[in-house]
C-alpha positions as CSV (number, residue, x, y, z in Angstrom):
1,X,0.9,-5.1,-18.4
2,X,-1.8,-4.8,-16.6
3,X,-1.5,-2.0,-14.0
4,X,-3.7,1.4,-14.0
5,X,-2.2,4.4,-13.2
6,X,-4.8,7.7,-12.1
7,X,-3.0,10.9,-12.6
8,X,-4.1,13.4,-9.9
9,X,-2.5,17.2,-11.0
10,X,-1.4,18.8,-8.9
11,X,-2.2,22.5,-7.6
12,X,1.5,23.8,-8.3
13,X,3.1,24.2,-11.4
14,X,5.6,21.8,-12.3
15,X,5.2,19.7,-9.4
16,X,7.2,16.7,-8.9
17,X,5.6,13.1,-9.2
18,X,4.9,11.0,-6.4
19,X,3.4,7.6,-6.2
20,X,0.8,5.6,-4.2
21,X,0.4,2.2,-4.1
22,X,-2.2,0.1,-2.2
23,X,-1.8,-3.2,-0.4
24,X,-3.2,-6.9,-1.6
25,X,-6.9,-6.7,-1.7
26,X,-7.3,-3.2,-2.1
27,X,-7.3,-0.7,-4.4
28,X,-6.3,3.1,-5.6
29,X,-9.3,4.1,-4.0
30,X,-7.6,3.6,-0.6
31,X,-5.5,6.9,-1.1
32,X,-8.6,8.9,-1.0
33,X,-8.0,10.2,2.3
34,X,-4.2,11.2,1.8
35,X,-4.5,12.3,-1.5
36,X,-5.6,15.6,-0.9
37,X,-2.4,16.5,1.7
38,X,-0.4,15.7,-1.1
39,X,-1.5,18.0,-3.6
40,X,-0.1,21.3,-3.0
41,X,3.2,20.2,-3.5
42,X,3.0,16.6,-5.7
43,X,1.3,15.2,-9.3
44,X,0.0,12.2,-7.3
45,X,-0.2,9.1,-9.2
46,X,-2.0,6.5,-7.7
47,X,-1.8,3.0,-9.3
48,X,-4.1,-0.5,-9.4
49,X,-2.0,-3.1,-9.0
50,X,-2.7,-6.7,-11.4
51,X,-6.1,-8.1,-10.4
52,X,-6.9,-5.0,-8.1
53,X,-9.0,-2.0,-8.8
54,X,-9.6,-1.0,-12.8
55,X,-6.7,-3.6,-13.3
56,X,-7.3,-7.2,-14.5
57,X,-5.8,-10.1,-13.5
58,X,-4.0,-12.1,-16.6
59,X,-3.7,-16.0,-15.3
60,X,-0.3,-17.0,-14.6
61,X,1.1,-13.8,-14.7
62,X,4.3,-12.4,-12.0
63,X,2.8,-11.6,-8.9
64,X,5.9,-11.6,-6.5
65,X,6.6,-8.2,-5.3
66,X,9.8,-7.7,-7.0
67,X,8.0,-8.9,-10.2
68,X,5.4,-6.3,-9.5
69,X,8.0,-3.1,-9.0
70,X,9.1,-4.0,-12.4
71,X,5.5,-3.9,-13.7
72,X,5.1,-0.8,-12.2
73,X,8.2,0.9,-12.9
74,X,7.7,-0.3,-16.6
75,X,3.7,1.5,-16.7
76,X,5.1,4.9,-15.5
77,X,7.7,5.0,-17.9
78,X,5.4,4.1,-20.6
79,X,2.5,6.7,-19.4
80,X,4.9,9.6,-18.5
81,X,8.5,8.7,-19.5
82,X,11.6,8.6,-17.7
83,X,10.7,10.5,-14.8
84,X,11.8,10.8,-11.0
85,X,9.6,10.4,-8.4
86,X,8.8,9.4,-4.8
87,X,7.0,6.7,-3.5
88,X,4.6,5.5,-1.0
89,X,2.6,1.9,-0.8
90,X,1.1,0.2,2.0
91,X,1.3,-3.4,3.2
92,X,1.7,-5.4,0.4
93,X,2.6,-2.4,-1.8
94,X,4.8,-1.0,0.9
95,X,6.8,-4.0,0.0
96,X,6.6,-3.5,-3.4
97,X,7.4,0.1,-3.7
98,X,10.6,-0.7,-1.5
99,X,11.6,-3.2,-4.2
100,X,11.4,-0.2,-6.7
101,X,13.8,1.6,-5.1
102,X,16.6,-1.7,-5.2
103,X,15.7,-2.3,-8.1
104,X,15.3,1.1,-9.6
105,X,17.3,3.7,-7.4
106,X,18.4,6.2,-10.3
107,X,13.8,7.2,-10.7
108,X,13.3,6.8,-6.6
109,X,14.1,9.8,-4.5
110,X,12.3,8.7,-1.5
111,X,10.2,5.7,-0.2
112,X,7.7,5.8,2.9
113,X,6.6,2.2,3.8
114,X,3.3,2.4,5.8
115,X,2.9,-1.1,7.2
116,X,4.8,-3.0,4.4
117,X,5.2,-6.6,4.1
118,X,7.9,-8.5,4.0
119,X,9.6,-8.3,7.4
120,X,8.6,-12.0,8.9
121,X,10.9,-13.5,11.1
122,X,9.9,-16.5,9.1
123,X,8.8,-16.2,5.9
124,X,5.7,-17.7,5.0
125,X,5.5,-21.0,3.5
126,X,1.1,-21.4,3.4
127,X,-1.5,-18.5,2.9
128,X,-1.8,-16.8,6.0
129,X,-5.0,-17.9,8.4
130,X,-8.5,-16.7,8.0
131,X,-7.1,-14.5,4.5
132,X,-9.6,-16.6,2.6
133,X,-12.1,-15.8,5.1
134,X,-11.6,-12.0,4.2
135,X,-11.9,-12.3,0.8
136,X,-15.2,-15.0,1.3
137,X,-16.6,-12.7,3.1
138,X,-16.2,-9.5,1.3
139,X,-17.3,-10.7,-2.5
140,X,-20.2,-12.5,-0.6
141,X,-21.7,-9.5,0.6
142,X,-20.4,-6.8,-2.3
143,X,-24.0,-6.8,-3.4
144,X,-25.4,-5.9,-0.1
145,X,-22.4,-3.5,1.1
146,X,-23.9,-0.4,0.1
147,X,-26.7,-1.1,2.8
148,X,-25.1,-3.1,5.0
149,X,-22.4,-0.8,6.0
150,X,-25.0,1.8,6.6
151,X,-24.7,0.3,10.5
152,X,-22.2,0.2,12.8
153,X,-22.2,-3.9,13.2
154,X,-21.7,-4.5,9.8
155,X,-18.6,-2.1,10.0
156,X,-17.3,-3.3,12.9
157,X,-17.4,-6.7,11.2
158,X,-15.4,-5.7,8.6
159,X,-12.7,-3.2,9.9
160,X,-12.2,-3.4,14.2
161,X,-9.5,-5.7,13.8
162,X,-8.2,-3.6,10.8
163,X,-8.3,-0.3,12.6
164,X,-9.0,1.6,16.4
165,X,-10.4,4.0,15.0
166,X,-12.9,2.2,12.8
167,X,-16.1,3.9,14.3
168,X,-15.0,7.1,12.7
169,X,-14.4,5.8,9.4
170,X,-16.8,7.2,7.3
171,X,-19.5,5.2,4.8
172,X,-17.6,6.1,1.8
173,X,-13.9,5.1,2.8
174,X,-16.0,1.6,4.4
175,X,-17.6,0.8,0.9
176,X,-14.4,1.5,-0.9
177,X,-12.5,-1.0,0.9
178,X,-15.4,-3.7,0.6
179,X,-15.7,-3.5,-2.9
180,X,-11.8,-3.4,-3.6
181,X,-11.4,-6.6,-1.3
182,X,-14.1,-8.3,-3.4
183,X,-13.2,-7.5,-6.6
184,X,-9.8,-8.3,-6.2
185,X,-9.2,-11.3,-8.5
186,X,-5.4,-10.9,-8.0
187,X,-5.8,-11.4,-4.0
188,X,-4.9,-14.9,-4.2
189,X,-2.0,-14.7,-6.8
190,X,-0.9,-12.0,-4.4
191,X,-0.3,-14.3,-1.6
192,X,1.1,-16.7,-3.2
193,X,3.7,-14.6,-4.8
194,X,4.9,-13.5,-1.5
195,X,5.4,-17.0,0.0
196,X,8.8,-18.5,0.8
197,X,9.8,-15.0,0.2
198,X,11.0,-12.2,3.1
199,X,12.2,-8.3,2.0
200,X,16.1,-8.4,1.6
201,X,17.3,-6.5,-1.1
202,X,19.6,-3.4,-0.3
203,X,18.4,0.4,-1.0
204,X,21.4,2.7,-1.7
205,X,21.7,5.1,1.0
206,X,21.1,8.0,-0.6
207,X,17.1,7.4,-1.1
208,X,15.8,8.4,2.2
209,X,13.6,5.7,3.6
210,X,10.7,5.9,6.0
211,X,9.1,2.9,7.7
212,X,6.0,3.2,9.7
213,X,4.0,1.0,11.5
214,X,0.7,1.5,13.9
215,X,1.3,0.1,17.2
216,X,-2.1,-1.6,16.9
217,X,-1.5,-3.5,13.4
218,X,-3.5,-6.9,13.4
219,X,-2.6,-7.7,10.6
220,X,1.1,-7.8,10.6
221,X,1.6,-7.6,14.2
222,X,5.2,-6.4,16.1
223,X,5.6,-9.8,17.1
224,X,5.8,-11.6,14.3
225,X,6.2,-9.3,10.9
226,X,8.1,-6.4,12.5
227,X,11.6,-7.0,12.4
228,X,13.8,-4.2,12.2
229,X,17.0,-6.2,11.5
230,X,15.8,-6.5,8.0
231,X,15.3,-2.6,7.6
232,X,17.6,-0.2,5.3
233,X,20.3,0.1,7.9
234,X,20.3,4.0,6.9
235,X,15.7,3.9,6.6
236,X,14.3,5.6,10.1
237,X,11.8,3.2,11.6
238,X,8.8,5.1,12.8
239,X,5.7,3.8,14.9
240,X,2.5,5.8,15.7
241,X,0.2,5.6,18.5
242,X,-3.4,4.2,18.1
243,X,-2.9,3.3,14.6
244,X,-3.7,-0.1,12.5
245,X,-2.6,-1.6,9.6
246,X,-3.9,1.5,7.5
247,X,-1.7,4.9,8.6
248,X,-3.4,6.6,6.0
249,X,-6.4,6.2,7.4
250,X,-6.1,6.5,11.0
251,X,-3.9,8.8,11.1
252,X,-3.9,11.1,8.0
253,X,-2.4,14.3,8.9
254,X,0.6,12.3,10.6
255,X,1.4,10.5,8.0
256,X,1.7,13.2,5.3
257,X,3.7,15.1,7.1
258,X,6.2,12.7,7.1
259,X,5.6,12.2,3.8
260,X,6.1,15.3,3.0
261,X,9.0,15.5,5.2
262,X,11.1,13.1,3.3
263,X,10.0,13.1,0.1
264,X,11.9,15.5,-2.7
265,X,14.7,15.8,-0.1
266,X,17.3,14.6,-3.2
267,X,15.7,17.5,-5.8
C-alpha cells in the first residue's frame, strides 16, 4: 500500500493515537500548524495519502475515498496494530476519514471533518473547473517557489482564494503547500475517484462527529458543496468566522479546541 504514516510522540505517557489526514494535493506537511496543540494529550500520526507527500502513486490503483479509508485503516494496523484512535482530515481527507469511521467504527472514537468533501448537492460528474490549472501552475513553478514566494504577489497568487488570512501565512507553511500541490502525482486519480460519487454512508452514533467549515471556503463553497442533509444526523455542524478552506490554518487554536473537545470522549 502505498501510504506513509509520520509518528509524532507525544509529551504524555501513554497517550492515545489520533490521526491527521490531508486533502487532495497536499500533503502531511499541512498539519504542521496544528500539530503542536495536539501533543500534550495525543501520539499524532499524520499520514501521506497514495501519490501525495513521501507516498507514490502505483497506476491504476483505488483512489475513491472509501477505497482510501481502507488503505489507511489497513497501514495503521500494520505499523501499530489494532489500535483505537481519533481522527481528523481535511477536504478530500475529511471525506475520507469520515468513511473510516462507516467503515471502521469499532478503531474510531471520534471524527472532526474540517472542510470535507463529499457533500455536493450534485455530485460531480467532470473534474472540477480551473483544478488542472492549480496543479499546472504549481509543478510549473516548484523550482522557483522557494524565491518566488519570498513576495507577497506571488502568495497572493497562490493562496487569496484559498484563505482570508493568507497575508499572514508565513514562508514556510506557503512553500509547503506549493511543493505538496506539485508533487502530487495522485492529484488527478484523486478527482477522478470522487466523481459520480457524494458522502452517504451512516456513522453509528456513538462516534462523536464534528463538521466544520470556514464561512469563506472557495473551494467548496456553502452554496453548492455544503449540504447538511447529508450530515450524521447525530454529527454537530460547526462554521467559523473568516476562515477558508484550511481551518487549520486560519484558525488554529479554534480548531484544536474542538478537537480536543470531542476527541477521546468514548475512552
Amino acid at each position: 500500500m502505498n501510504i506513509t504514516l509520520t509518528m509524532h510522540p507525544s509529551k504524555m505517557d501513554n497517550a492515545p493515537y489520533i490521526a491527521l489526514i490531508h486533502g487532495m494535493g497536499s500533503a502531511a506537511t499541512a498539519w504542521k500548524p496544528l500539530t503542536p496543540h495536539l501533543l500534550d494529550r495525543f501520539n499524532v500520526i499524520t499520514v501521506d495519502l497514495p501519490g501525495h507527500g513521501k507516498s507514490a502513486f502505483t497506476k491504476g490503483q483505488a483512489m475513491d475515498p472509501t477505497s482510501v479509508a481502507e488503505q489507511v485503516v489497513r497501514q495503521v494496523e500494520s505499523e501499530l496494530g489494532s489500535i483505537e484512535f481519533d481522527l481528523v482530515g481535511n477536504s478530500w481527507g475529511g471525506w475520507i476519514a469520515l468513511e473510516i469511521a462507516a467503515n471502521f467504527p469499532e478503531k474510531i472514537t471520534s471524527v472532526t471533518a474540517l472542510a470535507p468533501a463529499g457533500f455536493w448537492l450534485a455530485s460531480y460528474v467532470q473534474r472540477a473547473p480551473g483544478t488542472a490549472a492549480l496543479q499546472f501552475l504549481a509543478k510549473n513553478s516548484a523550482l522557483l517557489a522557494p524565491v518566488y514566494l519570498k513576495y507577497e504577489w506571488a502568495r497572493k497568487l497562490g493562496f487569496a482564494d484559498v484563505s482570508p488570512h493568507w497575508r499572514t501565512f508565513s514562508y514556510d507553511l506557503c512553500l509547503d503547500a506549493t511543493m505538496a500541490m506539485g508533487k502530487s502525482s495522485g492529484y488527478f486519480p484523486a478527482w477522478d475517484g470522487m466523481l459520480s460519487k457524494r458522502f452517504d454512508s451512516q456513522i453509528d452514533q456513538s462516534i462523536p462527529v464534528k463538521i466544520i467549515f470556514g464561512d469563506s471556503d472557495n473551494t467548496l463553497p456553502e452554496t453548492t458543496c455544503q449540504e447538511r442533509a447529508m450530515a450524521p444526523v447525530h454529527s454537530e455542524w460547526i462554521t467559523i468566522a473568516e476562515c477558508g478552506h484550511a481551518p487549520m490554518w486560519d484558525n488554529v487554536e479554534t480548531v484544536a479546541e474542538h478537537i480536543l473537545e470531542i476527541a477521546g470522549k468514548q475512552r
